[in-house]
N, C-alpha and C positions, 0 to 999 in steps of 0.2 A: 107062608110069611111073605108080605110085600115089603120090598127093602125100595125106597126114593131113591132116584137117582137125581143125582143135585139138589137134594133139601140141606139148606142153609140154614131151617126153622129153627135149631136148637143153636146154634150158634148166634143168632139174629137177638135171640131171647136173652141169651146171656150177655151181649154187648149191648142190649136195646137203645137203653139213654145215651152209650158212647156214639155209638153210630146214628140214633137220630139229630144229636148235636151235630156233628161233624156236616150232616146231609141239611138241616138246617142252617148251615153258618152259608156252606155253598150256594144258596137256592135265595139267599138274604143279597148275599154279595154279588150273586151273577158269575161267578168267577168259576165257569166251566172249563175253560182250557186253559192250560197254564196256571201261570198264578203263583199265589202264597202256598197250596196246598202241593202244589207239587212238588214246588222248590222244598218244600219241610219233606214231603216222603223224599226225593232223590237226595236230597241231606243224610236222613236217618237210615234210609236202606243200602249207602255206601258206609254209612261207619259200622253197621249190622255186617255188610259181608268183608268189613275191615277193607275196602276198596277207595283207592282217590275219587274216582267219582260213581255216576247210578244218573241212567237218564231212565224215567218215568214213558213211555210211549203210548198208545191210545189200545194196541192190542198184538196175539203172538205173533201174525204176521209181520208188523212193522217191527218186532224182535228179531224175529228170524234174521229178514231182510239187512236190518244192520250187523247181527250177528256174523251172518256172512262176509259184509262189507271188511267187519274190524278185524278179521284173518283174515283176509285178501283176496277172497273166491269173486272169483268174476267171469267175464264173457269167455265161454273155453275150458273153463273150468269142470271138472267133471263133479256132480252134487247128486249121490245117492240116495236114498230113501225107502221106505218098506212102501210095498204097493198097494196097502189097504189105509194109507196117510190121507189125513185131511188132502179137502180141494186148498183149502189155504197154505196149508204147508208145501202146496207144488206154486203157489201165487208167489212165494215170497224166492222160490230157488226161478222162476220163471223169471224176477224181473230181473237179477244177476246173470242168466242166463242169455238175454234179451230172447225171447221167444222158443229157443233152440229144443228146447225142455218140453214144452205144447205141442211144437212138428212133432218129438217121437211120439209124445202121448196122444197126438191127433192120428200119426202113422196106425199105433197099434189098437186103438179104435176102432179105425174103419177097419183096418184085418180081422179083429174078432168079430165085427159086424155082418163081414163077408161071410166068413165061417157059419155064423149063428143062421144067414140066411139061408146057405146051401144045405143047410141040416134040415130046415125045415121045408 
């Protein structure tokens, strides 16, 4: 059995007209960034998780990235993570880090590079 990874089809199908409206009203108005449609999602997605506000962002890194900001993590900060984590998710502790985070992962790089070539 082949199981899709990220098929959306059955989902797609069942919202069809919802979501082709919606994608029509955007593509009529030009209204890609910002806008009416956001302000309505970051509206409805803070009364959704019962929160004062919800800011809408373009993707997980620029979440992260603020996520970090709004508890306080900054330069100095020590910012853990599993070692098999998206590149984006070291993008977004990289920029609170200012760079500090790239040095170790550039460090241990070239050490396993070193290793991988004395083996061969």
């Amino acid at each position: 059995m082949k199981i899709a990874f990220g098929d959306l089809s059955r989902q797609y199908k069942k919202y069809k007209k919802e979501f082709d409206s919606i994608i029509s009203g955007v593509f009529e108005k030009g209204s890609f960034i910002l806008g009416e449609n956001l302000k309505s999602f970051e509206k409805n997605f803070a009364k959704y998780l019962e929160a004062n506000y919800a800011i809408g962002v373009a993707n997980g890194t620029e979440a992260l990235f603020l996520a970090l900001k709004a508890v306080g993590i900054g330069s100095g900060d020590e910012v853990i993570t599993v070692s098999n984590t998206a590149v984006l998710t070291i993008s977004a502790i990289d920029v609170q880090e200012q760079n500090r985070f790239s040095l170790i992962l550039k460090k241990t790089l070239s050490i396993l590079t070193r290793q991988r070539l004395s083996l061969q």
